[in-house]
N, C-alpha and C positions, 0 to 999 in steps of 0.2 A: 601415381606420382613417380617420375624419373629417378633412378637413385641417380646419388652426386658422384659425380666424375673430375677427377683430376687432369684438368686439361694439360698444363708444362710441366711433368713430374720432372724434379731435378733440374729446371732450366728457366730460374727467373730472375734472370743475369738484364731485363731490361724491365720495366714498369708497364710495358703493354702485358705482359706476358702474368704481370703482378694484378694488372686492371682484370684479365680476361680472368682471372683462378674467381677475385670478389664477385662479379657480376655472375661467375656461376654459382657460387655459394648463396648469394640475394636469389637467384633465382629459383633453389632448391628448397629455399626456407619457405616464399611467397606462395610454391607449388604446397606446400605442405599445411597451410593455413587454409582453416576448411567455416564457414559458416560466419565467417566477418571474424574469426577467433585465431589467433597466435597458436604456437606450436607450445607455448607454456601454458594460454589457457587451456589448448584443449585433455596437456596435459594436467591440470589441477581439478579437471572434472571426472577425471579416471582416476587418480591415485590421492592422498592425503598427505600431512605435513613428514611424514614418518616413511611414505613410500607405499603406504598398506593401498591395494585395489579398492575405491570405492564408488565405483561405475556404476550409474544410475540404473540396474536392474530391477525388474518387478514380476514375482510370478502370485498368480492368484488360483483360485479352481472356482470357477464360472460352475451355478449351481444348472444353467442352457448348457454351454461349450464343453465345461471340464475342465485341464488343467492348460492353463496358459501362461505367457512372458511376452514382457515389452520393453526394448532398451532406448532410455531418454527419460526424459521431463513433457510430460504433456498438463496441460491446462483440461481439458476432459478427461474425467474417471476413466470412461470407457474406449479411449482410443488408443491405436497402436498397439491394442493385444493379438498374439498370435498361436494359434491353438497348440500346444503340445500332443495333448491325450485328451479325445474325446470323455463322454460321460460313460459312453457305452463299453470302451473300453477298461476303462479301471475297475467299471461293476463286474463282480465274478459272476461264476454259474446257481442260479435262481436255485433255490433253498428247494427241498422234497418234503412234500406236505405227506407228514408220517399219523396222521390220524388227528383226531379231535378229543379236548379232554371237557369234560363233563361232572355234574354236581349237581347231585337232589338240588328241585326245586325248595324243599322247605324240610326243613330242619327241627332239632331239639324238642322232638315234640314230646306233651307231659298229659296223660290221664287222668285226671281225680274224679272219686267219685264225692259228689256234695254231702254234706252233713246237713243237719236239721238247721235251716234257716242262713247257710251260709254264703256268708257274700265274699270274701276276702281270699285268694287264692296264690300261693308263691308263687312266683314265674321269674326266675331272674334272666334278665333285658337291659338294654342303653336307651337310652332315648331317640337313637337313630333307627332302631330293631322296628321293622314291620310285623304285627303281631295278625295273625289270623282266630279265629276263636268258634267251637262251636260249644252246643248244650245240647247231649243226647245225637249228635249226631245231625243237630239244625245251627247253621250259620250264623251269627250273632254279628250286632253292628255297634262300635264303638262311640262313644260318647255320651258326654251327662245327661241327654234327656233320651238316649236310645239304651242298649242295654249294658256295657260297664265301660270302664275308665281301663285306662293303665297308668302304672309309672314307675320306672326304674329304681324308687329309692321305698318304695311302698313296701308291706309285707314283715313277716315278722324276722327274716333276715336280712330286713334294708338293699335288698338288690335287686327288688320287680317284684309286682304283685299286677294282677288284673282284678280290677273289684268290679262285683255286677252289683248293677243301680236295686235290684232286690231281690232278697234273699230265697237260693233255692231248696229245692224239699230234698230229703235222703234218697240217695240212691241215681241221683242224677250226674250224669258224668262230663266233665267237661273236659275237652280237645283243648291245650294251644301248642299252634308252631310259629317258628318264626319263619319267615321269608327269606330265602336268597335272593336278596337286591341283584347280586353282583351277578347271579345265574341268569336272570330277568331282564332283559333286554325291555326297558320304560316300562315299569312295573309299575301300575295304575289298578286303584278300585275306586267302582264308583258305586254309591247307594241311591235308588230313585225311588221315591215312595208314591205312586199311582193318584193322581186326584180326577175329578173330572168323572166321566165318561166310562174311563177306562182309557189304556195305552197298548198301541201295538208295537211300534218304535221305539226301540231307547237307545239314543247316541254315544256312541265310543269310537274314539281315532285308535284303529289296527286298519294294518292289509294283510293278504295274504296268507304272509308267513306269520302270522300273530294267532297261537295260541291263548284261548279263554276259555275262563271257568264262567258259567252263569246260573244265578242262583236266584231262586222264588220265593220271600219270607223265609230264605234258612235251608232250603232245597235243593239239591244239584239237579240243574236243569239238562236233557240230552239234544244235544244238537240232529238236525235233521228234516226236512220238512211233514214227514211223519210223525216224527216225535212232538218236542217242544217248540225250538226256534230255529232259526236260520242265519247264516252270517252275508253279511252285504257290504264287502270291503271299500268299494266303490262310493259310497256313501258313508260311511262309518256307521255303519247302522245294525243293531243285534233286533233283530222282529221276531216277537211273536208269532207262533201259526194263528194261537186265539186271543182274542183280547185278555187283557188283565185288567182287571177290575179294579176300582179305588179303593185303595186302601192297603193295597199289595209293595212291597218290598223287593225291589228287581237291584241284584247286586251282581254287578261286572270286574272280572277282575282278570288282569292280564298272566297267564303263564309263562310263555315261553313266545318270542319270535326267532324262528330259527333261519333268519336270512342275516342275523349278525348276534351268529352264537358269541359268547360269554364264555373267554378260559375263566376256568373257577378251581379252587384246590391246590393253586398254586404261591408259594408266599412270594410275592412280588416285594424286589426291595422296597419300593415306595409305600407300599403298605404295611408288612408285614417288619421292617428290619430298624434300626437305629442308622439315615444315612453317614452320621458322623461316626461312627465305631463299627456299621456292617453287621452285630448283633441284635438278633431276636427278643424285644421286652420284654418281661415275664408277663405283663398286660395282655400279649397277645398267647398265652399260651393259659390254654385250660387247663392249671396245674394246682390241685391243693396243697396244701402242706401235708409234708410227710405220705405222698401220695407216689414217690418215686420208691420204688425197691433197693435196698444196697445193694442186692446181687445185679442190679439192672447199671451200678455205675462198674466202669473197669477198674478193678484191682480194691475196689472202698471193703470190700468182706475181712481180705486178709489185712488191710492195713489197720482194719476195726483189731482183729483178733491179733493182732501183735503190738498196739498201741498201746501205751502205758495209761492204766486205770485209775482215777483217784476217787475216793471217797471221802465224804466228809458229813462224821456221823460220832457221838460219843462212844461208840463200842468199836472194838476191834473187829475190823472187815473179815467176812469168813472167806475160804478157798483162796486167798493174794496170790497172785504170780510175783515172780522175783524182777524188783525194781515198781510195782505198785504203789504211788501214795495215800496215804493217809491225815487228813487233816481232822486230829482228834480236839474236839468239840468241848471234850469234859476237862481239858486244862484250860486254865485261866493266868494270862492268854492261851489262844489254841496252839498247838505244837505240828506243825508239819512233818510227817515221819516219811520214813521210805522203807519197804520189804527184803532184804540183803538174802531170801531165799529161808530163812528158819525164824528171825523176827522181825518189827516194825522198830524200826534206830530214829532219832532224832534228826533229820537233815544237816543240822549245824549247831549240835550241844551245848560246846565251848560258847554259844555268843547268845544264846538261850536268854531271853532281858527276864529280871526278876517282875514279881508282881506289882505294879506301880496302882497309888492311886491319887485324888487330888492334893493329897502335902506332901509329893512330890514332882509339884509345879515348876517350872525352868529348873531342876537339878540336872545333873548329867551322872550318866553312866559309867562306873571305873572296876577295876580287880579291888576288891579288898584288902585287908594288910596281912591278909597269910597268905593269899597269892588262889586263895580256891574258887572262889566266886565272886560273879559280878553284884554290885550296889549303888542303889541312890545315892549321891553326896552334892550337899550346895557348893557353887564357886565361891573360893577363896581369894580375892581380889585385894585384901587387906594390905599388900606389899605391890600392890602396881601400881603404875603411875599413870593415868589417862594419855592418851595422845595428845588430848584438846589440853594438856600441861606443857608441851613442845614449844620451847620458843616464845609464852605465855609473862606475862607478870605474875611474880609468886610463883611462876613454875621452875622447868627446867630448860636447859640452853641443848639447842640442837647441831647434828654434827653434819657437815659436809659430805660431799662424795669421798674425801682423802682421808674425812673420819676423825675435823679439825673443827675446833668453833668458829662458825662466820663470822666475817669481820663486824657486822652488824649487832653481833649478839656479846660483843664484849662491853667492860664497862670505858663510859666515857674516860676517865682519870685512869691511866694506867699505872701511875706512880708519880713523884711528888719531888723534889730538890731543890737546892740555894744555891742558884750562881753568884759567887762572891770573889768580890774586888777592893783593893785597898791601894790608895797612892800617898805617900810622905810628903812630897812637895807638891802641892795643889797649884793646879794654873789653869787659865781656860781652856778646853781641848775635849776633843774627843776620846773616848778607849772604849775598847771590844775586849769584853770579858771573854767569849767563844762565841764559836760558829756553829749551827745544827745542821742535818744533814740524813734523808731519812727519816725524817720524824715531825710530827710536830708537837711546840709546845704552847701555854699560855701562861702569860706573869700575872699570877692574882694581888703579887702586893711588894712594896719597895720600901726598906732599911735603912737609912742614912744618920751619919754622924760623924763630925769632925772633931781633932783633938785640942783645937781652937781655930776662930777666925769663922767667916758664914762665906756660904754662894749657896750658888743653886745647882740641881740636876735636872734631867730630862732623860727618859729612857730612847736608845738608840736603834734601832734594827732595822741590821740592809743597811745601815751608812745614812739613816733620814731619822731624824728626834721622833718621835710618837708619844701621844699623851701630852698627860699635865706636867710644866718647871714646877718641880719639888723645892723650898727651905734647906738649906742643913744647915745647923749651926751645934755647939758642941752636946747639946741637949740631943736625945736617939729621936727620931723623927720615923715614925713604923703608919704605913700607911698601906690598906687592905682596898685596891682600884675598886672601883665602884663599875668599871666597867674594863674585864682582864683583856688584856693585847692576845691577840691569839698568833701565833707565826706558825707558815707551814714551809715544812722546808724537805718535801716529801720530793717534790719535783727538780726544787734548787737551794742552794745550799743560802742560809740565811746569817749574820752576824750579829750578835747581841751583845749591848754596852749601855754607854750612855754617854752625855755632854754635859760638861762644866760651865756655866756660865757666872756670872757675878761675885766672881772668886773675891775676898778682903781678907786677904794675910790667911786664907785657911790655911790648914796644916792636917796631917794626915785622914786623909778621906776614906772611911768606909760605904761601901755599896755592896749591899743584899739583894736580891732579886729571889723573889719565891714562887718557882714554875711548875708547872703542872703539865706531865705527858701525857698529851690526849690521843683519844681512836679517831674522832672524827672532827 
């Protein structure tokens, strides 16, 4: 792509000269546009809203090629790669084969000699455990109608027994070991019991490199064709030199193939480790209790012989080193002591709890009244007052954060008075006894009486009559509302009076109002 060039620098004093700068800029952009894509798309296919690089790069390691990279979008997995580093290069220099590690064929092995009539033998084993077995030094074949069982949970410490199907005479010794599977490259036995004729062949899959044991009713047989038999890898075939008669017991069993030895002896994580924590189970380790040495751990001897001792026995511990405890048995309760280097002290005298027993049930523990020792004594509760009395009916009134009676818990009637009014020349009219303000009250009952003449009242508040027109005439007319005016004048300030109506020649008017300052 051409870079852009300024063709009239400084001189576009005419519009040709203005045409010719665009059509070179149009022409610079068009040069720039690559795959039917703008110089914006192709810049949004390389960077992000932010500016960050994110160019359609891909590197893989091709398990053929190696390591490779591809830049673009491809529609096929496999196209557009190109090799970086082959395979051959990134593999280093081939390992040196420093010997081969090896493991007894068979293992744990246990001699007993039989008692009179005994069938039942310990052997502890899993159920996975390949067991081999002889008697007197003849080969024995497993199973209920041949000559015993096994089972991992049998025996008189429930962790393997071999029982023979019957019972042998004193002095007969029986062999078992277990198999190294893992040593054993397809570890196979096979038992053939002869019918017929007689047999000279007997089938087993080995080659070569396959080591076998072979065995006659119990016999180790010698390879060879002068000896016993012959092996015939070609066939899978173990022959006889001579027939074997019916009735014979031909037991094949594989040893060792050593064209794919078996590392053995080794704890392989997957076998031997926990892969979540990388530690050893104690499952996997043949370890009794109490079978470790303390001098065998670092440092456990000395931290034995300078750790603080305690005993716990009614008699005084003989020899204590200083700071040794004692938990003496013969106090009731026991007392915890400690060795101060010449005697056994109380750990915590002062708080020593007396001897309690069932009557004294929920008491609590206090100093006495001389001040010397501690004692029983029931709670005294006779002077409190429950919580569930809080705020309660019949109880007590509760305080605020300010440390104030709620407004809730006061009494409705705060207090009681008589708005009183008197006029000498009666006429029809309004008057306002007073105004409230801050407060409210309610009128339980209205007074009236004139000193001749009759009309009527009505009580006034706010400027609007409220209630029943009351009688006056010069007889007291005392009247307890059946239903009291209540006014609040907490918010706005209220006027209270009353209205004259049906006045006839009265003459000096009394009015009583008897209120009552409420909380709510």
């Amino acid at each position: 792509m051409a870079r852009l060039r300024q063709q009239n620098p400084q001189n576009y004093g005419s519009s040709g000269n203005i045409n010719a700068e665009f059509e070179n800029v149009v022409r610079y952009l068009n040069a720039s546009e690559l795959g039917d894509k703008t110089v914006g798309e192709l810049l949004a296919i390389l960077f992000d809203s932010t500016g960050t690089f994110v160019g359609p790069i891909e590197i893989r390691n091709d398990s053929s090629e190696g390591l490779q990279y591809r830049v673009g979008t491809y529609a096929d997995d496999d196209a557009g790669w190109i090799t970086l580093a082959s395979l051959a290069s990134l593999k280093g220099a081939d390992g040196t084969v420093v010997g081969e590690i090896g493991a007894p064929i068979f293992h744990t092995r246990q001699d007993v000699a039989a008692t009179s009539a005994q069938t039942v033998f310990d052997y502890a084993h899993v159920s996975t455990d390949s067991l081999l077995v002889w008697v007197d030094g003849v080969l024995k074949q497993e199973g209920g109608s041949n000559d015993y069982t096994s089972s991992p949970t049998a025996g008189s410490t429930s962790t393997g027994a071999v029982t023979f199907n019957s019972g042998l005479t004193t002095g007969q010794v029986v062999t078992i070991v277990k198999v190294r599977t893992t040593s054993i490259t397809g570890f196979t036995r096979t038992d053939t019991l002869t019918t017929g004729a007689g047999q000279l062949n007997f089938p087993f899959t080995f080659d070569e490199d396959t080591k076998l044991l072979v065995y006659k009713n119990g016999l180790l047989q010698r390879e060879g064709g002068t000896n016993d038999y012959t092996l015939i890898p070609a066939s899978n075939t173990v022959q006889f030199n001579t027939n074997v008669a019916a009735g014979n017991l031909v037991s094949i069993i594989t040893v060792e193939n050593i064209s794919s030895q078996a590392v053995t002896g080794l704890m392989l994580e997957s076998g031997f480790t926990d892969t979540a924590t990388g530690k050893i189970p104690f499952s996997k380790l043949q370890i009794a209790d109490a079978d470790i040495a303390q001098a065998k751990i670092d440092g456990l001897v000395t931290i034995l012989s300078t750790a603080t001792k305690i005993t716990v026995s009614g008699t005084t511990p003989s020899a204590p080193a200083s700071g040794d405890l004692w938990l003496d048995t013969s106090q009731s309760p026991n007392q915890l002591k400690f060795y101060d280097g010449t005697q056994f002290l109380r750990t915590s005298p002062e708080s020593s709890l007396p001897t309690f027993s069932s009557s004294d049930a929920s008491q609590f523990v206090r100093v006495n009244a001389t001040g010397t020792a501690l004692e029983y004594s029931s709670v005294d509760l006779s002077s409190v007052i429950p919580v569930t009395q809080k705020g309660a009916a019949n109880g007590v009134a509760q305080l605020d954060s300010t440390g104030r009676l709620p407004f809730t818990q006061l009494p409705t009637v705060l207090s009681t008075d008589t708005l009183y009014s008197t006029i000498v020349t009666v006429v029809n009219a309004s008057t306002d006894i007073t105004r409230i303000w801050k407060q409210k009250i309610r009128i339980d009952g209205v007074a009236l009486r004139l000193a001749s003449g009759t009309c009527s009242v009505t009580v006034r508040v706010g400027g609007v009559d409220v209630g029943t027109i009351h009688s006056v005439s010069s007889t007291p007319n005392e009247i307890t509302l059946g239903t009291p005016i209540e006014i609040d004048g907490t918010t706005a300030s209220k006027s209270v009076g009353y209205t004259v109506t049906n006045n006839a020649s009265g003459n000096t008017l009394e009015v009583s109002l008897a209120i009552s300052v409420i909380s709510s």
